[in-house]
C-alpha positions, 0 to 999 in steps of 0.5 A, spaced: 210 498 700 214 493 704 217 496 711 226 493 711 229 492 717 236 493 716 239 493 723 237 491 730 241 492 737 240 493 743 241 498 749 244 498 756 245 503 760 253 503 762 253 497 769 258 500 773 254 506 773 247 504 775 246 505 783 244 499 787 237 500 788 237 497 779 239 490 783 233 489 788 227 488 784 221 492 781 215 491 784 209 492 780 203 497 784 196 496 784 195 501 778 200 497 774 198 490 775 191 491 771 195 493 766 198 487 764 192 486 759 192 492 754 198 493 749 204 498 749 204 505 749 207 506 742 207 514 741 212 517 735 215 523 731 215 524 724 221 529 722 223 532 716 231 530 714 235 535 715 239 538 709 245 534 711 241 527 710 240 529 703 248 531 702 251 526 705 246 521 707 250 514 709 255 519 714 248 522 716 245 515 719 250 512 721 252 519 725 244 520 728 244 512 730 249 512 733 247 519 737 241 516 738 244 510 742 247 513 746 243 517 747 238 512 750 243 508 753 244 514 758 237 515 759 237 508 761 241 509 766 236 514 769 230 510 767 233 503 768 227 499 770 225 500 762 232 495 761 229 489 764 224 484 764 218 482 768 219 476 771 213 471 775 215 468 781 209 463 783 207 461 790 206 454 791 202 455 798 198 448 798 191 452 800 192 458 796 197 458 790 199 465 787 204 469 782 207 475 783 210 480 777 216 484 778 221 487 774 229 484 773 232 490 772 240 488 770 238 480 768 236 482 760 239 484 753 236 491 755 231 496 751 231 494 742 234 498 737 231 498 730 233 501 725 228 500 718 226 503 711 221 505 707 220 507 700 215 513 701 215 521 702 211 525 709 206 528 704 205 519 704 203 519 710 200 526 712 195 527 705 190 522 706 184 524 709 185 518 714 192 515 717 195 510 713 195 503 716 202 503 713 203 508 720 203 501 724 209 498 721 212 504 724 213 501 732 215 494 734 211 490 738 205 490 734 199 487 738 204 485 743 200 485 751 205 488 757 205 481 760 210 479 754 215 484 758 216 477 760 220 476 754 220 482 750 223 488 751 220 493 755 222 498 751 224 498 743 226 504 739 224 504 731 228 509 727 224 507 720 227 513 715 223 516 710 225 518 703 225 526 705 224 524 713 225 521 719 220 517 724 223 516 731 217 510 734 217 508 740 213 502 744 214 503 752 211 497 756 205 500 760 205 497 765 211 500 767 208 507 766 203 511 764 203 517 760 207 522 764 211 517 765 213 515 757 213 522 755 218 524 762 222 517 759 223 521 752 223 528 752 229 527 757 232 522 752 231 528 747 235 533 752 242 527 752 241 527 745 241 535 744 247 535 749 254 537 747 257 532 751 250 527 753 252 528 759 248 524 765 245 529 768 238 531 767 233 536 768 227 531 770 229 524 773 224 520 775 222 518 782 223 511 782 221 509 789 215 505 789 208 508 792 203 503 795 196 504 798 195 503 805 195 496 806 198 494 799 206 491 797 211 491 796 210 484 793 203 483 791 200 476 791 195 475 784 190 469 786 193 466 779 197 459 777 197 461 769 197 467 765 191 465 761 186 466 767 188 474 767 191 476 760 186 477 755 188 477 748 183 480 743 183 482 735 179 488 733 175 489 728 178 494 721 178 501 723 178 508 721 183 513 724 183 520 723 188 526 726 182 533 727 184 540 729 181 544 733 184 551 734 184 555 740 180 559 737 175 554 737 176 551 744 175 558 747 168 558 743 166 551 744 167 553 753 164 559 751 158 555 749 158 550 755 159 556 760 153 560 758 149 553 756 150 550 764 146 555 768 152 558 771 153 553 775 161 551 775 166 553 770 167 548 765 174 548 762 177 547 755 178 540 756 171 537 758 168 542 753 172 539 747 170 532 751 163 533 751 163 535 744 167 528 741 161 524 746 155 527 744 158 528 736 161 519 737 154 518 740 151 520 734 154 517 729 153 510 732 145 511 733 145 508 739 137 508 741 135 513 746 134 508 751 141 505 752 146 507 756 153 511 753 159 512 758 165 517 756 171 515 760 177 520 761 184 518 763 186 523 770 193 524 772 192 523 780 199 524 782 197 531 785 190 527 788 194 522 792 196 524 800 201 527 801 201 529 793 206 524 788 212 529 784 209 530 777 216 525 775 214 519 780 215 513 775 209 508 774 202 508 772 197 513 777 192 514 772 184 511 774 178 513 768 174 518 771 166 516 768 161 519 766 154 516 763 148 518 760 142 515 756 144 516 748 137 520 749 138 525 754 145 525 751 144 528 744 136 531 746 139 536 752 144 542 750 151 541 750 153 545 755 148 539 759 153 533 756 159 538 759 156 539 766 156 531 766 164 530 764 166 538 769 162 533 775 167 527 774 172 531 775 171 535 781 168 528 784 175 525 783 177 526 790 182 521 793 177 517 796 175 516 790 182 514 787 182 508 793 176 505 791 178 505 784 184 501 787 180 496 789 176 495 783 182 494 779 185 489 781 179 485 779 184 485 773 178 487 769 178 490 761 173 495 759 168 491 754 161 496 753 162 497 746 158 505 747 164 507 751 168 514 748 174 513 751 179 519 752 186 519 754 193 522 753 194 529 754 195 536 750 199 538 756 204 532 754 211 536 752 211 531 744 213 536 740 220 539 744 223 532 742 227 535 736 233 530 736 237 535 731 232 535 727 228 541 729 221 540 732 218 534 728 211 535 723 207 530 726 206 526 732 203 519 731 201 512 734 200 505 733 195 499 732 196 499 740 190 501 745 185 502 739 178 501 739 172 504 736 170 510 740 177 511 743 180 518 743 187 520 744 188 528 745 196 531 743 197 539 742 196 542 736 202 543 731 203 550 732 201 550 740 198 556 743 193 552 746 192 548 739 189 541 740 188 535 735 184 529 737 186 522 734 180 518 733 179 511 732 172 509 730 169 504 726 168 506 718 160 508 718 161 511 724 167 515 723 162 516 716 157 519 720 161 523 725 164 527 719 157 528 717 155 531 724 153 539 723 155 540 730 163 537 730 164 539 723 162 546 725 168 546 730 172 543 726 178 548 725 182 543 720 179 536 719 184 533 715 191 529 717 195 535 714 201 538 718 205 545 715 210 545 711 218 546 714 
């Protein structure tokens, strides 16, 4: 089936009510910068279509697009870095050229609005064993890189309606922010929807003042004259993409069995339990010879980490990649609670003095290439599944092409929540083939298929 776009817009936020600061520029930090290589964030909603839509469905599009635009244009007079666009400023000094990227937050069209169709059901879409790659069509920007921020909106909203259901996807430029900050962007564009009077205030807004380490910005000089010799495009090969459930009884069980396996040594959390799994179960569904080296790699919020701490609403990225490695031998040989005790003592060495040398090595502008990495990113904790817009809580949360590769795993909260996790992962087909054969993870497994329960 063939996606129809029908309509495209875009959304500003009302001029004469953003605040001064929006006509100064945006500057990019040194957590940002890096991440001008890598795609958007492109997260969305699948919803059922409320009875209303079936009744009276013209009235009910034209009533919810117009909602949602709305809507959003009032998140953005929060958020209106998202409204502008990047722009390089090159430095022609005769010994050192350089460029240097900031956001123009009043000069552009604004965020895009994309309203689609598609001739398919929910059950389309959540019955196959395998995410569809159909699901990709649900986002704008396909393949895009941040640095096309340049040209391209650093936020586009896809609305693609479903025969029974509605998908909200949306691609937020990464370099803006990171996960805290894209999910804060869009639990808050749900709270103005679901206001009677979309109102301007809100319960979140963002810390919009700009943080820099010691030493660093505002305006930060890159030692490039061209895109080309930092921004890396790349093609990835087919993959497999799977939804997998854990209960929070399994979780409880998988720490259990890391805490008793560990000596008694620390207390290992739910999450390194559950992150020890996927590395060691990914590293044997590769076959990886016992003497090669396997890394997993988890994405940290360092907002708390900082000193003094940053708010939980700062706007930007302050994610770093906490790491830990292994020989695939001692990797799969030891015990499970081995391969969690490695992931816990990356976390407790996540100090603040580690975050600042993990500034240093990234403004290196480099991109993770080691074809063993398991890497782990997104957060259970994220709020996904408050985002009702009128329509209750949505059946499923589901990503784009963007950011994926073999051994790339992304953590959401279950649907029914209590503790609940899914885990997206992405491998290539005879890995994820081998992966579904794996004793261990299979027999944690509380629900391996990509099904989601019924309104």
């Amino acid at each position: 089936m063939k996606l129809r776009q029908i309509s495209e817009c875009f959304v500003k936020p009302e001029l004469e009510w953003l605040p001064q600061e929006s006509k100064k520029p945006y500057h990019l930090s040194p957590l940002d910068l890096p991440l001008l290589s890598t795609h958007y964030i492109q997260k969305g909603l699948l919803f059922h279509k409320p009875s209303q839509a079936f009744h009276h469905p013209q009235t009910f599009m034209l009533n919810f697009l117009h909602r949602l635009r709305n809507s959003l244009s009032t998140a953005l007079l929060h958020f209106y870095p998202l409204s502008g666009r990047l722009v390089t400023i090159k430095n022609h000094h005769h010994l050192q050229p350089s460029i240097s990227i900031y956001v123009d937050c009043v000069n552009s069209p604004g965020a895009k609005f994309i309203h689609a169709a598609l001739d398919i059901t929910i059950s389309d879409i959540l019955s196959p064993v395998d995410v569809p790659p159909v699901v990709h069509s649900f986002f704008d920007h396909h393949k895009a890189v941040n640095y096309d921020g340049h040209s391209m909106p650093l936020v586009s909203v896809q609305v693609t309606e479903l025969l029974d259901g509605v998908f909200i996807g949306c691609s937020f430029n990464h370099a803006i922010g990171d996960g805290t900050s894209y999910w804060n962007f869009f639990n808050m564009w749900s709270e103005i929807f679901q206001s009677p009077s979309n109102h301007t205030s809100i319960s979140r807004p963002p810390v919009l003042k700009r943080w820099f380490p010691d030493g660093y910005g505002p305006i930060i000089n890159l030692p490039f004259t061209h895109p080309d010799q930092f921004i890396r495009r790349s093609e990835g090969p087919q993959l497999r993409e799977r939804i997998i459930h854990f209960s929070a009884e399994s979780i409880a069980k998988l720490k259990e069995k890391a805490n008793s396996e560990c000596g008694g040594r620390g207390t290992i959390s739910s999450f390194q339990s559950l992150c020890a799994l996927v590395w060691r179960s990914i590293t044997r569904a590769r076959g990886i010879p016992e003497e090669q080296r396997t890394i997993c790699m988890m994405a940290a919020n360092n907002r708390a980490k900082l000193e003094p701490p940053l708010s939980e609403d700062y706007f930007g990225n302050v994610v770093t990649l906490l790491k830990a490695d292994a020989k695939a031998g001692e990797l799969v040989g030891k015990d499970f609670g081995w391969a969690a005790w490695k992931l816990h003592d990356a976390v407790v060495n996540n100090t603040y003095k580690k975050f600042r040398e993990s500034v240093e090595k990234r403004l290196e502008m480099g991109r993770i290439c080691d074809p063993n990495i398991v890497m782990i990113g997104s957060s259970p904790r994220f709020n996904k599944y408050g985002n009702e817009f009128g329509m209750g809580k949505a059946v499923a949360l589901r990503s784009g092409y963007a950011n994926k590769f073999d051994g790339k795993v992304s953590l959401y909260p279950g649907h029914e929540g209590g503790g609940s996790v899914d885990l997206e992962i992405s491998l290539l087909p005879q890995n994820m083939a081998n992966l579904e054969s794996d004793f261990e993870f299979m027999n944690a497994v509380s629900s391996a298929s990509s099904s989601s329960p019924s309104p």
